[in-house]
N, CA, C and O atoms as a GROMACS GRO file, in nm:
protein
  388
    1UNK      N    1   3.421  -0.011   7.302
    1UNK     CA    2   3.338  -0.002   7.421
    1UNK      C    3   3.191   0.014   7.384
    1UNK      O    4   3.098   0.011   7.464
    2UNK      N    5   3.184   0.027   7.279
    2UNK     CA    6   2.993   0.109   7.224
    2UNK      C    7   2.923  -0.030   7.194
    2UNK      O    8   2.803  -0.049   7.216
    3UNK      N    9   3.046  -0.165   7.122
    3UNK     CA   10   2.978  -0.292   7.094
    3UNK      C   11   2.929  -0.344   7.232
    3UNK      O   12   2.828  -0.415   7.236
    4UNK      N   13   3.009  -0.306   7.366
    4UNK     CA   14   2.954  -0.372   7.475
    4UNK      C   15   2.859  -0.330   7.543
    4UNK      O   16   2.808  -0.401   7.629
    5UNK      N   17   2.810  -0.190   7.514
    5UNK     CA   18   2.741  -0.137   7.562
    5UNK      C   19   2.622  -0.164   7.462
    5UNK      O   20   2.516  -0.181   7.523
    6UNK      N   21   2.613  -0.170   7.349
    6UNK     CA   22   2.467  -0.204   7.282
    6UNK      C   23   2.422  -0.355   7.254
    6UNK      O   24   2.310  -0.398   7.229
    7UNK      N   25   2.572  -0.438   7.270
    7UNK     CA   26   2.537  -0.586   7.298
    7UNK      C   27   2.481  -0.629   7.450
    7UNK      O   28   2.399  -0.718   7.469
    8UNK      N   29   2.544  -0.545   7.555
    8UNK     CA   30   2.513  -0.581   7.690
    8UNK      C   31   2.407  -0.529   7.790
    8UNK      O   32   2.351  -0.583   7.885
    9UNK      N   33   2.401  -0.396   7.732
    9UNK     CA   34   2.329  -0.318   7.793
    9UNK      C   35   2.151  -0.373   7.817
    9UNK      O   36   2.090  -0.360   7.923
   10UNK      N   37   2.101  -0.427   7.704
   10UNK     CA   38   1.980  -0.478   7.701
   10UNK      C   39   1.965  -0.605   7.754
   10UNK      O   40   1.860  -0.670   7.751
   11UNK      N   41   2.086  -0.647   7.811
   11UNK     CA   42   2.066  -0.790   7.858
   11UNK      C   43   2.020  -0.775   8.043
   11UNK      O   44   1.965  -0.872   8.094
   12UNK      N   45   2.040  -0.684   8.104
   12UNK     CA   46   2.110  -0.592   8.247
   12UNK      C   47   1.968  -0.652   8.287
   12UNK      O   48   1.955  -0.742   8.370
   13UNK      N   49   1.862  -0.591   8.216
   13UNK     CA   50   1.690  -0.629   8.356
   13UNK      C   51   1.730  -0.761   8.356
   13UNK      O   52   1.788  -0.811   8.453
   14UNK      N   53   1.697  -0.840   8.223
   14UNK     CA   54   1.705  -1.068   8.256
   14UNK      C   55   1.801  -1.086   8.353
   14UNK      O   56   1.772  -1.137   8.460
   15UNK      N   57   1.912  -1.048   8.326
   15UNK     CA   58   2.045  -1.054   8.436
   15UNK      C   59   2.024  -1.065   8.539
   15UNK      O   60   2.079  -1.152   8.606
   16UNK      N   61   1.920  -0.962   8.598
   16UNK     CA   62   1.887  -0.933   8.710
   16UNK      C   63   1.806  -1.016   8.794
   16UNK      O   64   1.821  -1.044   8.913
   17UNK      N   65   1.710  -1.053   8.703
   17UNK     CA   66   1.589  -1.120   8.698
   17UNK      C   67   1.661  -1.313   8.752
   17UNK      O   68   1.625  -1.381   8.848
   18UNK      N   69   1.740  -1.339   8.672
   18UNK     CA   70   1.798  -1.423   8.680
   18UNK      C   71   1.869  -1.468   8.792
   18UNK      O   72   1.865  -1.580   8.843
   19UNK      N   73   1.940  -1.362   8.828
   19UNK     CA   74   2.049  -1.376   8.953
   19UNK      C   75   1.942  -1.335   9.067
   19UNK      O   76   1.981  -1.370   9.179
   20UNK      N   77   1.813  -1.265   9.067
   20UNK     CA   78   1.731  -1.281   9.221
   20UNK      C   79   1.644  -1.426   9.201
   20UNK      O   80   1.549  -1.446   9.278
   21UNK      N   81   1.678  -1.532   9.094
   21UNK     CA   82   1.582  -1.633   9.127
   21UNK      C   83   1.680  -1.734   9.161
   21UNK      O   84   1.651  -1.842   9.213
   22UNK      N   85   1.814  -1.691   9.128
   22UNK     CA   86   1.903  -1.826   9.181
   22UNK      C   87   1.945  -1.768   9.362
   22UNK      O   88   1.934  -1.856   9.447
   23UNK      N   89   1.978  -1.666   9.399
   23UNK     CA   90   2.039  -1.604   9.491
   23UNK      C   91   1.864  -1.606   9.611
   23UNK      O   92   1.866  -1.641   9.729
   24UNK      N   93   1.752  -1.565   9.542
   24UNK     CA   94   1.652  -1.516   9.638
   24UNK      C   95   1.643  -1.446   9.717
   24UNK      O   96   1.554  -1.456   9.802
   25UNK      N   97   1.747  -1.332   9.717
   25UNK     CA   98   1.799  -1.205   9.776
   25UNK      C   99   1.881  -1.097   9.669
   25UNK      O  100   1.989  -1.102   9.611
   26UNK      N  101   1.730  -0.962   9.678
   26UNK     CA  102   1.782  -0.827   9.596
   26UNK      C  103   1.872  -0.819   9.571
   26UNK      O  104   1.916  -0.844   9.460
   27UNK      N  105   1.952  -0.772   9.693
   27UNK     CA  106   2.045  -0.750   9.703
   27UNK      C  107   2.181  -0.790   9.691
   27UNK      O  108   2.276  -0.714   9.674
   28UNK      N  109   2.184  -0.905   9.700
   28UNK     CA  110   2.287  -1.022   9.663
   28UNK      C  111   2.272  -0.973   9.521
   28UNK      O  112   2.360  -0.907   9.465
   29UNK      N  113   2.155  -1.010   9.463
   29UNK     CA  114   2.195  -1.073   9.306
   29UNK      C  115   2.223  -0.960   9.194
   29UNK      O  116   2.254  -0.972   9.076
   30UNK      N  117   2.185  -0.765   9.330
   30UNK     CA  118   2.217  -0.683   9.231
   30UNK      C  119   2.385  -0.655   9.232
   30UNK      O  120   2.452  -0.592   9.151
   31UNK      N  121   2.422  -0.718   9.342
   31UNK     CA  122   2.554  -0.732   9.347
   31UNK      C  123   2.649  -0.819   9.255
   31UNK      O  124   2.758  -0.804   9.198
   32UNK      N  125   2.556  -0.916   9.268
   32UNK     CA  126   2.581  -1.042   9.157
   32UNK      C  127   2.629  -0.963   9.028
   32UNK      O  128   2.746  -0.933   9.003
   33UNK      N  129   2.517  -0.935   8.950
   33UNK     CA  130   2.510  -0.852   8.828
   33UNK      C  131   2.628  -0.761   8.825
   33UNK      O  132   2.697  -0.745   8.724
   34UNK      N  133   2.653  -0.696   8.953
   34UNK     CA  134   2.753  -0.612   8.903
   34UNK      C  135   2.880  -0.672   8.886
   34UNK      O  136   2.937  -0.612   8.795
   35UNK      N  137   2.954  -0.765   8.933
   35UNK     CA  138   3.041  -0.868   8.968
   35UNK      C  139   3.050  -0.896   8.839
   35UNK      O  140   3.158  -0.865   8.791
   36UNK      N  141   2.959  -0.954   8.752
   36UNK     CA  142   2.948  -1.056   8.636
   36UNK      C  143   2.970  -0.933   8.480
   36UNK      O  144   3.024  -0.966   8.375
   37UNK      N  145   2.912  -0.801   8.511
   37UNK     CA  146   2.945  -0.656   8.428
   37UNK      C  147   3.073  -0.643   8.410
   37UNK      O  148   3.124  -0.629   8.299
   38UNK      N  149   3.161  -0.651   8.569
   38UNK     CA  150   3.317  -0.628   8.585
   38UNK      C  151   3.353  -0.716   8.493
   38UNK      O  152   3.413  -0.678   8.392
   39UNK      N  153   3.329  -0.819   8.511
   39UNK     CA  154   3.433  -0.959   8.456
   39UNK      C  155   3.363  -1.004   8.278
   39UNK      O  156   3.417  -1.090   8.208
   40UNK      N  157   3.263  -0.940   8.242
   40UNK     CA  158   3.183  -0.909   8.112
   40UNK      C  159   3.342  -0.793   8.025
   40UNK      O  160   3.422  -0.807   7.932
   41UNK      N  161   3.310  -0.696   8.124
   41UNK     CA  162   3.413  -0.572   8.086
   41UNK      C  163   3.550  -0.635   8.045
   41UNK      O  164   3.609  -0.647   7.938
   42UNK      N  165   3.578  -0.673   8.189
   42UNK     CA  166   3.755  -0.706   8.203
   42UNK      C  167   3.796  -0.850   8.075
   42UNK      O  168   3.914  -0.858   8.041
   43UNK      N  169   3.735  -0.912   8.039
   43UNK     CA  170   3.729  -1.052   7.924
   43UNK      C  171   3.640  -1.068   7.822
   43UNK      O  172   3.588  -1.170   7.777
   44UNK      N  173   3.628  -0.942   7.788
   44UNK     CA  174   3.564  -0.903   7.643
   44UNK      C  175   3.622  -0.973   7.531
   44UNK      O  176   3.558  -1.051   7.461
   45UNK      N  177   3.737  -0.946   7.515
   45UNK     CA  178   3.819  -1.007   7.414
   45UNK      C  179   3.848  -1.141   7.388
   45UNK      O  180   3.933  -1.178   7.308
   46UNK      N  181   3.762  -1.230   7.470
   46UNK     CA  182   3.763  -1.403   7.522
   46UNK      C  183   3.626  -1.448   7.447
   46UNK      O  184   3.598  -1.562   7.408
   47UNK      N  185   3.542  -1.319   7.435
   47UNK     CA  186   3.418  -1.403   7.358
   47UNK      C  187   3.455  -1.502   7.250
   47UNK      O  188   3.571  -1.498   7.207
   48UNK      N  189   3.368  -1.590   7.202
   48UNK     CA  190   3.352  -1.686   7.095
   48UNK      C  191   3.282  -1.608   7.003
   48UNK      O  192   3.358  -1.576   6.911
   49UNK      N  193   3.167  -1.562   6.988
   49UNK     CA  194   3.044  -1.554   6.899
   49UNK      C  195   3.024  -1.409   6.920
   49UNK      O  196   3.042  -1.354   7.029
   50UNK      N  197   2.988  -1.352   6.816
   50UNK     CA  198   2.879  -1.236   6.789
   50UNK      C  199   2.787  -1.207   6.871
   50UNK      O  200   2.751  -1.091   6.894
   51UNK      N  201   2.720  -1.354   6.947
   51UNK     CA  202   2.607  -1.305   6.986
   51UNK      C  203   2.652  -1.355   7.169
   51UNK      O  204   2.628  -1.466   7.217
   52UNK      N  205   2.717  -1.248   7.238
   52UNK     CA  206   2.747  -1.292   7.403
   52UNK      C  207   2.634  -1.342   7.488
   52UNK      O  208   2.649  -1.398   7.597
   53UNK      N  209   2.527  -1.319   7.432
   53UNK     CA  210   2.404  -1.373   7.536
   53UNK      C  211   2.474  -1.518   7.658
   53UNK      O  212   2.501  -1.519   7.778
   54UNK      N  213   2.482  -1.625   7.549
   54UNK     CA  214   2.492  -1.720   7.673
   54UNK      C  215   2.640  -1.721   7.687
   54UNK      O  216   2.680  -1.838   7.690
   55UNK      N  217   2.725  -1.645   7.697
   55UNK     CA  218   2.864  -1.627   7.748
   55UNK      C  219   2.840  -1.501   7.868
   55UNK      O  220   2.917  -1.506   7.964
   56UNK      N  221   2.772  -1.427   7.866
   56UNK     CA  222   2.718  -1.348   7.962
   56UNK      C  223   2.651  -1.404   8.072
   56UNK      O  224   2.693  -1.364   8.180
   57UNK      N  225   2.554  -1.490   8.078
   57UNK     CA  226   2.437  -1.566   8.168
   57UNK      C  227   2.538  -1.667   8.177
   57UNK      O  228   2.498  -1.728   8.276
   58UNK      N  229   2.668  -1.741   8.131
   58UNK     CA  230   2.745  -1.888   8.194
   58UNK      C  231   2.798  -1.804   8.286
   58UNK      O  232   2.821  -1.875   8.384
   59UNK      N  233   2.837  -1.669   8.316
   59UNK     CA  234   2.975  -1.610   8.376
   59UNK      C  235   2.868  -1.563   8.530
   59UNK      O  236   2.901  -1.569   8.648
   60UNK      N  237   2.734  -1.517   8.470
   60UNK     CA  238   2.690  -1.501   8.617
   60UNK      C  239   2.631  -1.628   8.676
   60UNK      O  240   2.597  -1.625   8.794
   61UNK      N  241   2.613  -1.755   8.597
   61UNK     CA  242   2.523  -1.844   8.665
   61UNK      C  243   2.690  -1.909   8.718
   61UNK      O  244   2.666  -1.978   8.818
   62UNK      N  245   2.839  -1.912   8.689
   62UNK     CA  246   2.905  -1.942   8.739
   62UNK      C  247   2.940  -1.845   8.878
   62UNK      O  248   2.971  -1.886   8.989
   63UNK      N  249   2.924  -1.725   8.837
   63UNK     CA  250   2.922  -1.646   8.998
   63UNK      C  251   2.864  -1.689   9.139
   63UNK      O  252   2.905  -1.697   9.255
   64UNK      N  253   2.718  -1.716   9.050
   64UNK     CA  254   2.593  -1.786   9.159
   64UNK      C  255   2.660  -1.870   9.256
   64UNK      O  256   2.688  -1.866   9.376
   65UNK      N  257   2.678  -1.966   9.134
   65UNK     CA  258   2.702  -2.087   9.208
   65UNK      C  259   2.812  -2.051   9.312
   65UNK      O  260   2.773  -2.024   9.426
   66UNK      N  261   2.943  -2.048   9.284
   66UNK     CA  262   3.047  -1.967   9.367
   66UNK      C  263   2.991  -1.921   9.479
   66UNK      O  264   3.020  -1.980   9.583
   67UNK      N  265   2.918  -1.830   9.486
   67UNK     CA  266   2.878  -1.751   9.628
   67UNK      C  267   2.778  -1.802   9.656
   67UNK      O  268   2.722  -1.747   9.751
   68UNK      N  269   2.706  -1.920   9.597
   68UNK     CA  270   2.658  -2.048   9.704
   68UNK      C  271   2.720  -2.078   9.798
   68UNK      O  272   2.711  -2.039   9.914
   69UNK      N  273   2.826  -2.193   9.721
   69UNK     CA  274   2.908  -2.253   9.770
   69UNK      C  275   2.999  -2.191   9.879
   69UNK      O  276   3.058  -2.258   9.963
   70UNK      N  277   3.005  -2.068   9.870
   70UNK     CA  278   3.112  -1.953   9.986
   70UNK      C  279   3.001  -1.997  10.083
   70UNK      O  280   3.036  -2.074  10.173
   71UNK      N  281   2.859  -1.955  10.078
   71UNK     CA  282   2.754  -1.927  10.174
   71UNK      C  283   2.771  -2.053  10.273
   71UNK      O  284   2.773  -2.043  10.396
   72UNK      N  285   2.782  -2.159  10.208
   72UNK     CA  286   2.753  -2.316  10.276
   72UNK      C  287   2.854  -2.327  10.305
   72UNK      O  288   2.816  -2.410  10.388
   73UNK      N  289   3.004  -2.323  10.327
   73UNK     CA  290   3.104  -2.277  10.391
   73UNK      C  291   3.157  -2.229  10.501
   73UNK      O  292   3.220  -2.265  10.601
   74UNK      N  293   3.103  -2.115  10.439
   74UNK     CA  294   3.142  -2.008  10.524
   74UNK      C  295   3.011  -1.974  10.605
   74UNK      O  296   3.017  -1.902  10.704
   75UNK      N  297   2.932  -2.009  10.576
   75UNK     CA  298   2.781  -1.945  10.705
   75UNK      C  299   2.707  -1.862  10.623
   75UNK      O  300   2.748  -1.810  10.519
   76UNK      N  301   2.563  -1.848  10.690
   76UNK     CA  302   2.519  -1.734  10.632
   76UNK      C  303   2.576  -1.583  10.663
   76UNK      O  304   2.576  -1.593  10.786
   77UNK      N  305   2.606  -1.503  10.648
   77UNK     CA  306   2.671  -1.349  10.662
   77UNK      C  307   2.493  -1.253  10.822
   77UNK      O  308   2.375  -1.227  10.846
   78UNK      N  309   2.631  -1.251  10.861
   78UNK     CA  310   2.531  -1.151  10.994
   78UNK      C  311   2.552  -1.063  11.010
   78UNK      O  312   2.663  -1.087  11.057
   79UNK      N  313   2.543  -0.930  11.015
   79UNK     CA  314   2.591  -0.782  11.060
   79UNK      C  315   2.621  -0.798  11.174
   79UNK      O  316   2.554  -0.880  11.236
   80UNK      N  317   2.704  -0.746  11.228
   80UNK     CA  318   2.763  -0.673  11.349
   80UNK      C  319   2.586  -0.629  11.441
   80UNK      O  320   2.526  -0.682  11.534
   81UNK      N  321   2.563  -0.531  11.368
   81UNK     CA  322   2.439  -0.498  11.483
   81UNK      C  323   2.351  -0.614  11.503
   81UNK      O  324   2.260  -0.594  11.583
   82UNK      N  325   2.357  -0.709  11.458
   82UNK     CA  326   2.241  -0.807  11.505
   82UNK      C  327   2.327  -0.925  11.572
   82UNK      O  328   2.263  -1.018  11.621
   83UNK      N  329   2.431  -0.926  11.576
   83UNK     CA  330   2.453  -1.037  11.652
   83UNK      C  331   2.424  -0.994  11.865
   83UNK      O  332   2.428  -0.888  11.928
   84UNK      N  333   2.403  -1.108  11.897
   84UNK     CA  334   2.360  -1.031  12.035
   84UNK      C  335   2.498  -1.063  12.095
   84UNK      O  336   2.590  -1.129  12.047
   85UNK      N  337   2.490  -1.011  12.190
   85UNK     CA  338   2.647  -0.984  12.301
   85UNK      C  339   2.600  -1.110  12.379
   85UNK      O  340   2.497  -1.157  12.428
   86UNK      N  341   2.756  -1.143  12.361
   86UNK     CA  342   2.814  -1.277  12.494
   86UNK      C  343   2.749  -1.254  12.588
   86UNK      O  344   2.686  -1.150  12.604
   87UNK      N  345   2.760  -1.404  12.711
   87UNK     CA  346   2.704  -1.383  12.777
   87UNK      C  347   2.867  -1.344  12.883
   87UNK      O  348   2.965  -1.413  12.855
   88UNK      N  349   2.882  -1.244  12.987
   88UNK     CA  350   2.996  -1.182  13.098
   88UNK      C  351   3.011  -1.352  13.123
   88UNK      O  352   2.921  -1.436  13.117
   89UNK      N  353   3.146  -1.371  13.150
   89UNK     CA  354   3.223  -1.496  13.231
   89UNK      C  355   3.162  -1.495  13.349
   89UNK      O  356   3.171  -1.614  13.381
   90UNK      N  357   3.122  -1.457  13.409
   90UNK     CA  358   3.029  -1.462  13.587
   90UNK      C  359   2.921  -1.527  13.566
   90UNK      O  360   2.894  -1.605  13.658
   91UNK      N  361   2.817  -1.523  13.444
   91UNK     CA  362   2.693  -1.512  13.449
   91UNK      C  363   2.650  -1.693  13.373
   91UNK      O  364   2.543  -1.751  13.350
   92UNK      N  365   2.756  -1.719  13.362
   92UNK     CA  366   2.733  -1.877  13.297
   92UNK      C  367   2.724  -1.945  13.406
   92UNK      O  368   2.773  -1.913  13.514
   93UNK      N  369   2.660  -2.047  13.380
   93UNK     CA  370   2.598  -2.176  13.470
   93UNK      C  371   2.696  -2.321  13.466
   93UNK      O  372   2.756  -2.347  13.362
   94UNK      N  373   2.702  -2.367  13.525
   94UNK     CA  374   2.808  -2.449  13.537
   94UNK      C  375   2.758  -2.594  13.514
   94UNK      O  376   2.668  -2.569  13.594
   95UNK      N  377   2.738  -2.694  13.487
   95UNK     CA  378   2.709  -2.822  13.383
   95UNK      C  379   2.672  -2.891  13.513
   95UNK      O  380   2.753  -2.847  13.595
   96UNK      N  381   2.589  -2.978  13.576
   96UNK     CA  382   2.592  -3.038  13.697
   96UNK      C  383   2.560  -3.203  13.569
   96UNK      O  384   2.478  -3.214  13.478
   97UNK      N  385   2.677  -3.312  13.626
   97UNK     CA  386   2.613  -3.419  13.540
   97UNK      C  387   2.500  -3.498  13.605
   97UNK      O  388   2.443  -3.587  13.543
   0.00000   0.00000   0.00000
């Protein structure tokens, strides 16, 4: 656990840096980062090389893309408090052609 932490640990700001220029949202891409840490953690033992740099940055620029592709899909994401309320069944207007 100490190799992943002194191989990975210094990579965490670029990471970051990286995933808010593909995402263009904080928050997304600090989520991102954490997503790409889990799956860094959980398939450690899959590395190729000594040096994980670009096995680290393929796994989040493959995340990216992924939760692009969800976004264009699936919609952009709205909270609950901002969506505005229906309009009551009484209050609609009826189509005259």
């Amino acid at each position: 656990m100490s190799d992943i932490l002194q191989l990975v640990e210094p990579m965490i700001p670029a990471l970051r840096r990286y995933a808010r220029g593909l995402l263009r949202d904080t928050v997304a891409a600090d989520d991102l980062v954490q997503d790409c840490l889990e799956r860094v953690i959980a398939h450690w033992h899959r590395r190729r090389s000594d040096d994980p740099r670009t096995w680290v940055f393929a796994i989040l620029h493959n995340l990216a893309i992924n939760r692009l592709r969800q976004t264009v899909r699936r919609g952009e994401h709205v909270p609950f408090e901002k969506v505005d309320e229906p309009p009551s069944p009484g209050s609609r207007r009826r189509r005259t052609a």
